[in-house]
C-alpha positions as CSV (number, residue, x, y, z in Angstrom):
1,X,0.0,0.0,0.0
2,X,1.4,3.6,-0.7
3,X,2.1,5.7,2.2
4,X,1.1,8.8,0.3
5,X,-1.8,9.0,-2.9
6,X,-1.5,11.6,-4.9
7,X,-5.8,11.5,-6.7
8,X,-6.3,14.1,-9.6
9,X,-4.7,17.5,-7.7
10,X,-6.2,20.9,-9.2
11,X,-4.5,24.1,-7.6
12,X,-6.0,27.2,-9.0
13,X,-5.4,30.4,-7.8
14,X,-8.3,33.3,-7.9
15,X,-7.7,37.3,-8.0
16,X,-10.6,39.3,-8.1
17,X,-11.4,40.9,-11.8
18,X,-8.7,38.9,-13.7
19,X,-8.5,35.1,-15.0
20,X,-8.1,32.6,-12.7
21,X,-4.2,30.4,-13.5
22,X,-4.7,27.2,-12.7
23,X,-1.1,26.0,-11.1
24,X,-1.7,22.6,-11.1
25,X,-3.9,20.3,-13.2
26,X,-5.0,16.6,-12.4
27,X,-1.5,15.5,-11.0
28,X,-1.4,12.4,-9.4
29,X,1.2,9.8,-8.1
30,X,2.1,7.5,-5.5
31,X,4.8,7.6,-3.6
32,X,5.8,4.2,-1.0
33,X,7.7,3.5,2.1
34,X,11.5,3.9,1.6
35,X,11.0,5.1,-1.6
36,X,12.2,8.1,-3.6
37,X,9.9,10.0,-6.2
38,X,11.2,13.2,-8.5
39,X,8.7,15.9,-9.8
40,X,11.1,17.3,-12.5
41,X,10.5,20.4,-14.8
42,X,11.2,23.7,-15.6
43,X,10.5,26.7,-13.2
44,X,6.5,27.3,-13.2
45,X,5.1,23.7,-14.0
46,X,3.9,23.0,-10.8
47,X,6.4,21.4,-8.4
48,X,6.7,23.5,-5.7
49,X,2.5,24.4,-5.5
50,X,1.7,20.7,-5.5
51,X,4.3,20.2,-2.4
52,X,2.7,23.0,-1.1
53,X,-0.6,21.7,-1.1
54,X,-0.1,18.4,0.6
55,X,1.9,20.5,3.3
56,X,-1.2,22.3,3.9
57,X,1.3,25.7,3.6
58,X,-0.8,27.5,0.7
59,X,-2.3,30.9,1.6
60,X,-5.7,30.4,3.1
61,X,-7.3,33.4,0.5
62,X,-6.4,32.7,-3.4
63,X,-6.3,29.2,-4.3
64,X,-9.1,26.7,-5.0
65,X,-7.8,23.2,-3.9
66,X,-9.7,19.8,-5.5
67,X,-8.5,16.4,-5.5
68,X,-7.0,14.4,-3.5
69,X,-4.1,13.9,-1.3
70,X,-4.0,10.9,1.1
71,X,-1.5,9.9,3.6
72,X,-1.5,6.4,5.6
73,X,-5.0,6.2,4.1
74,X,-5.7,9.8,6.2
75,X,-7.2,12.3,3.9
76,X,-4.5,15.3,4.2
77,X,-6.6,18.1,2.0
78,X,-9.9,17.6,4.5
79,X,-7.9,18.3,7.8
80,X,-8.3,21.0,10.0
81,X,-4.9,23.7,10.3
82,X,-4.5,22.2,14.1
83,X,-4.6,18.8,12.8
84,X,-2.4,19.6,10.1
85,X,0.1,21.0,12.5
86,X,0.4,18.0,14.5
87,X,0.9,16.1,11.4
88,X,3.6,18.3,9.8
89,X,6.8,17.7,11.4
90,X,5.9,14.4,13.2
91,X,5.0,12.6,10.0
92,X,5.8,14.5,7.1
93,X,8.9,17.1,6.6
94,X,10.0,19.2,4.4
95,X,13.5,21.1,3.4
96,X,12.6,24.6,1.7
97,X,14.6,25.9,-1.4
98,X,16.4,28.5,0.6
99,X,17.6,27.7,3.9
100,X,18.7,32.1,4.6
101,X,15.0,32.9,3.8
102,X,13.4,29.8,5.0
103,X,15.0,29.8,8.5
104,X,14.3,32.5,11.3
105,X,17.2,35.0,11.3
106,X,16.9,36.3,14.6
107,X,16.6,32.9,16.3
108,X,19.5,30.4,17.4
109,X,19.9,27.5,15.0
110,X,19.7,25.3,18.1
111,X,16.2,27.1,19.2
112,X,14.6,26.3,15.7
113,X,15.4,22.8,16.1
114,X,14.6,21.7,20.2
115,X,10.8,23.6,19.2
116,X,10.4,20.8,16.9
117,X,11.2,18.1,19.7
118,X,9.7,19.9,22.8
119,X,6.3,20.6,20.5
120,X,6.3,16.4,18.5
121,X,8.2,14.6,21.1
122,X,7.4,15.8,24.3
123,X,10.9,16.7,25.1
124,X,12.0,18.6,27.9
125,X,14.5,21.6,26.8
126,X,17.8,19.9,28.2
127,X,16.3,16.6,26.1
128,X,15.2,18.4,23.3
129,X,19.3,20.5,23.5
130,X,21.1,17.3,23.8
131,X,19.1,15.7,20.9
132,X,19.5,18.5,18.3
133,X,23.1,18.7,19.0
134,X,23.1,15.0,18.0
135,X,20.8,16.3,15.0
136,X,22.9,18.6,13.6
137,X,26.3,16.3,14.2
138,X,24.4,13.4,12.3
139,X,23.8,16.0,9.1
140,X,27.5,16.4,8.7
141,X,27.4,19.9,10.6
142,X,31.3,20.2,12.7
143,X,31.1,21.6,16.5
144,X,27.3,20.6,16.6
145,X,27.1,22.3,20.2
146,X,28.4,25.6,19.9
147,X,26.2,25.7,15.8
148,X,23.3,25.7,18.2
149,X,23.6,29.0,19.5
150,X,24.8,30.4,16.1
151,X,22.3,32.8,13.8
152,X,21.4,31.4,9.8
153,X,23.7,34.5,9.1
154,X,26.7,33.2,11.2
155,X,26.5,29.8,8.9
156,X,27.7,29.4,5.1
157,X,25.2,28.3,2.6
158,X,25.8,24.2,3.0
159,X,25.5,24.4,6.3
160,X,21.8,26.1,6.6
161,X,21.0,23.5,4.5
162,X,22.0,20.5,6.5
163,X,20.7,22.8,9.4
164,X,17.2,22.5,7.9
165,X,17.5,19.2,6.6
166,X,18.1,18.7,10.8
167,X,14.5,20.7,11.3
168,X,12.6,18.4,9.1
169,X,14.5,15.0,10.6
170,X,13.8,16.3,14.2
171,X,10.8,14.1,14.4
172,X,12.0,10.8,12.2
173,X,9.1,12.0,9.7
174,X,7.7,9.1,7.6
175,X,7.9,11.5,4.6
176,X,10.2,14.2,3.6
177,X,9.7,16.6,0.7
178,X,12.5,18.3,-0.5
179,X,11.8,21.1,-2.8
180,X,14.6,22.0,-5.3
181,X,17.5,21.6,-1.9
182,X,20.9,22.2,-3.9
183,X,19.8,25.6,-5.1
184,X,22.1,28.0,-5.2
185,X,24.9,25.7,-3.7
186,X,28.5,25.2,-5.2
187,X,28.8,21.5,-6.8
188,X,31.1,20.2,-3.8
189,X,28.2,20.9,-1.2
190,X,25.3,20.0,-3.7
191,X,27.0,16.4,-3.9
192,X,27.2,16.4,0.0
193,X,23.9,17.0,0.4
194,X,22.3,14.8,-2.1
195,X,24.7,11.7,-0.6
196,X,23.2,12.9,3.0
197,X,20.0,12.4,1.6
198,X,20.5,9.4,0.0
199,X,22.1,7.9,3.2
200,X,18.9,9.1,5.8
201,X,16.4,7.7,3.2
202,X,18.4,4.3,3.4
203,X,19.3,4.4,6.8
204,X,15.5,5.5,8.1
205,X,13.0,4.1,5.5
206,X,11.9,7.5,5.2
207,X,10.2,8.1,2.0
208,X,11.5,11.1,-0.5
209,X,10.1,13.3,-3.1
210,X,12.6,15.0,-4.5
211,X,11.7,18.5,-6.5
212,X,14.2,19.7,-9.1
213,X,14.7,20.8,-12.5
214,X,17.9,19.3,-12.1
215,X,18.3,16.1,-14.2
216,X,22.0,15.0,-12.8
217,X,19.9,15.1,-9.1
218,X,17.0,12.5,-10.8
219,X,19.8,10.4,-12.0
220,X,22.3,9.9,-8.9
221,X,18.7,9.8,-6.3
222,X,15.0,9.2,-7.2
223,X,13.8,5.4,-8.1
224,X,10.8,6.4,-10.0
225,X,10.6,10.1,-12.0
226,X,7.3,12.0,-12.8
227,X,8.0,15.0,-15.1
228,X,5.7,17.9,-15.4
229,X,4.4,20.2,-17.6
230,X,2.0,22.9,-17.3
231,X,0.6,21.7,-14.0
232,X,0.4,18.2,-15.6
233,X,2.3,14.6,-15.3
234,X,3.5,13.9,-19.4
235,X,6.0,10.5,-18.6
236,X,6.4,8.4,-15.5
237,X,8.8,6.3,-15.9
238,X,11.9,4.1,-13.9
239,X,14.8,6.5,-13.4
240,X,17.1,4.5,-15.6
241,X,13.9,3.6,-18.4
242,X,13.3,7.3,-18.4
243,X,17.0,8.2,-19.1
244,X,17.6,5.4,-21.2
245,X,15.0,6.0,-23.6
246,X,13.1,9.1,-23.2
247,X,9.7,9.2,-24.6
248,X,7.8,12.6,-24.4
249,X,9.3,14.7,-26.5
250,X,9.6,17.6,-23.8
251,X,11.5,14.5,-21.8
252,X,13.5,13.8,-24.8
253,X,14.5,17.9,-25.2
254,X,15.6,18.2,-21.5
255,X,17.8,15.3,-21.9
256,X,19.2,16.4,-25.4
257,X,19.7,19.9,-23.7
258,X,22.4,18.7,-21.0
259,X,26.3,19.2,-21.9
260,X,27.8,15.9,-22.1
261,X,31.6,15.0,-21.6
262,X,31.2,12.3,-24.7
263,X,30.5,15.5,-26.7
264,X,32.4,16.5,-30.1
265,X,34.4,19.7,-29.2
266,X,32.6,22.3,-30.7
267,X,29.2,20.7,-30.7
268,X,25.9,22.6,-30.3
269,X,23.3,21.8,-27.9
270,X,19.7,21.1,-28.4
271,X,17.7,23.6,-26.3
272,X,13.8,23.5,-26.0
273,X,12.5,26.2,-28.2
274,X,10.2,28.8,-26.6
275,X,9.4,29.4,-22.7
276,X,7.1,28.3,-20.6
277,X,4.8,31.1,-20.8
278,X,4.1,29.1,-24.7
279,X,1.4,27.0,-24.3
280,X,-2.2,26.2,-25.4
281,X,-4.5,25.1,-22.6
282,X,-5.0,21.5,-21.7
283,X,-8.6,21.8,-22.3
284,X,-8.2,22.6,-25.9
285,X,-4.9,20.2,-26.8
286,X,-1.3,19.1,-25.7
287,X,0.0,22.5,-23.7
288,X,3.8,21.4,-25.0
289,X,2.3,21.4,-28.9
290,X,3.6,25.1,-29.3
291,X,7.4,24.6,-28.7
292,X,7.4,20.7,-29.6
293,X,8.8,19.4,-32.9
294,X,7.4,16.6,-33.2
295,X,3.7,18.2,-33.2
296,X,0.6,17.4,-35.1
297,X,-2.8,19.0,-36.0
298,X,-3.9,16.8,-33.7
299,X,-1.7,18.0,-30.8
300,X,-3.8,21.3,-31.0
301,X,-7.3,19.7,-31.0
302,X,-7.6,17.0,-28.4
303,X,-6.0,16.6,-24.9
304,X,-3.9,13.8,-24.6
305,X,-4.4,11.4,-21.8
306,X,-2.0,10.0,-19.7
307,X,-2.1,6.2,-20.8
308,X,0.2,3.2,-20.4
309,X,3.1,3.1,-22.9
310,X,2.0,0.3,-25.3
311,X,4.8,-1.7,-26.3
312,X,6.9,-0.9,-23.4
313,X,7.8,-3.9,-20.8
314,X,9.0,-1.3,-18.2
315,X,5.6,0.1,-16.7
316,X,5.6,3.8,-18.3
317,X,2.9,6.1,-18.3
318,X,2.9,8.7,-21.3
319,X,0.8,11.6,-22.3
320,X,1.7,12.5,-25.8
321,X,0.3,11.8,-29.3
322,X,3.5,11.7,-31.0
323,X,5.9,10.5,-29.2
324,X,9.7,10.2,-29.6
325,X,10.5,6.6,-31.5
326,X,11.5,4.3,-29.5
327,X,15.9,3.0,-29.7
328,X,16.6,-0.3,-30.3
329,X,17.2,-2.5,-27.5
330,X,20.6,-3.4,-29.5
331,X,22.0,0.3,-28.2
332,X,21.1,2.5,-31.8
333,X,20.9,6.4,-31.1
334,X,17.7,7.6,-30.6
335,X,15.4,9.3,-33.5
């Protein structure tokens, strides 16, 4: 059984005397116990808003939620802000893009974390200090004890990271969203990081859903990848189906859009024509049909559904009309 059910999520977010943008459309997936799910895409396609949402952390005035988001079989969209608060941080964490902005600056590192464990665990302060020195130690963070009565300012970049990745682990959470958590971090500490979180999920069972329009994150982490566009899923796939034989052609364009080292010197990359702002509606055809090349009159006239990749003995799910040609098992490039 899945710990958490993603049902057909609809974010839509009202202003009074203009249109309504509708952030997320119909998204649903599934993530289980020790497992670790990516929701990849560019900037605006959804990501952050649909981790929002199961959080409960969207503004109260704006958005229309619908669907459904169930957790241990508990409906997570229907539940009250108090019960949502004993929920968040006992079962399900999160680590926030930006650790400077995301953390309290005039607050002790070591404060932000013992109110997790006096308010989930029932901790007593001198508990709760001894525990979060243990926290932030555990997270790769040196001189745990005198870090706890440091500031976010007095700490570089990697280490308010691992600081927050602390906060959300406080309470051995049974889920932990990470949203996008190497942003704005040199290469040496992105690795760190992403090996910490590789070694807590294996270490705890926790489950993972990993945001990022990073591509070299999906391929060294998740198990299973769901990339989005326009506020819906296009391709599900195994992480090393997905990479191995991309099938949507927006897929197939952020693949062909990396550098690689295997590269002729001097050879031109692919990029995805367009922005994201380019689109048609989902109600009225494939929202990708603008910038994709392999487009047909079709593309522009009737949604595509998200359906099983006939054909395919690795359990993809696809929405696309045309989609990229599948390679030859015997290792021929793909067309």
């Amino acid at each position: 059984m899945a710990l958490l059910e993603v049902r057909d999520l609809k974010v839509e977010f009202r202003r009074r005397g203009e249109e309504p943008v509708r952030a997320v459309d119909g998204v649903s997936f599934d993530v289980q116990p020790g497992q670790t799910v990516g929701l990849v895409g560019e900037s605006g396609c959804g990501k952050s808003v649909t981790a929002l949402t199961i959080m409960g952390l969207l503004p109260k005035r704006g958005p229309h939620v619908s669907g459904s988001a169930r957790f241990d079989a508990t409906e997570l969209l229907s539940l009250s802000d108090r019960q949502m608060r004993d929920r968040r941080g006992r079962d399900l964490g999160m680590v926030f893009q930006d650790p400077l902005s995301s953390l309290n600056p005039v607050v002790p590192i070591g404060l932000q974390v013992t109110e997790v464990l006096e308010r989930h665990r029932g901790m007593s302060r001198r508990q709760a200090t001894v525990e979060a020195a243990d926290l932030l130690d555990k997270v790769g963070i040196p001189d745990p004890r005198r870090r706890l009565d440091e500031y976010p300012h007095q700490l570089s970049g990697g280490m308010r990271q691992r600081a927050l990745i602390a906060i959300a682990l406080a309470c051995r959470p049974r889920l932990l969203i990470a949203d996008e958590p190497t942003t704005a971090l040199d290469v040496t500490i992105q690795a760190q990081i992403l090996a910490l979180l590789a070694n807590l999920v294996r270490d705890t069972e926790t489950a993972l859903i990993m945001i990022t329009h990073d591509l070299g994150v999906v391929a060294g982490l998740c198990d299973e990848v769901n990339v989005l566009y326009a506020g819906r899923v296009v391709e599900r796939a195994k992480r090393h189906d997905l990479f191995a034989i991309p099938r949507h052609p927006y897929t197939h364009g952020l693949l062909s859009s990396i550098p690689r080292l295997d590269a002729p010197r001097g050879d031109r990359l692919s990029p995805i024509t367009g922005s994201v702002a380019d689109n048609i509606p989902w109600t009225t055809g494939c929202a990708f049909a603008p910038r994709c090349p392999n487009a047909l009159d079709v593309c522009v006239e009737v949604t595509p559904e998200m359906t099983d990749d006939v054909g395919v003995p690795d359990n993809r799910s696809l929405r696309c009309h045309n989609p990229v040609e599948r390679a030859k098992r015997d290792g021929e490039a793909l067309v």
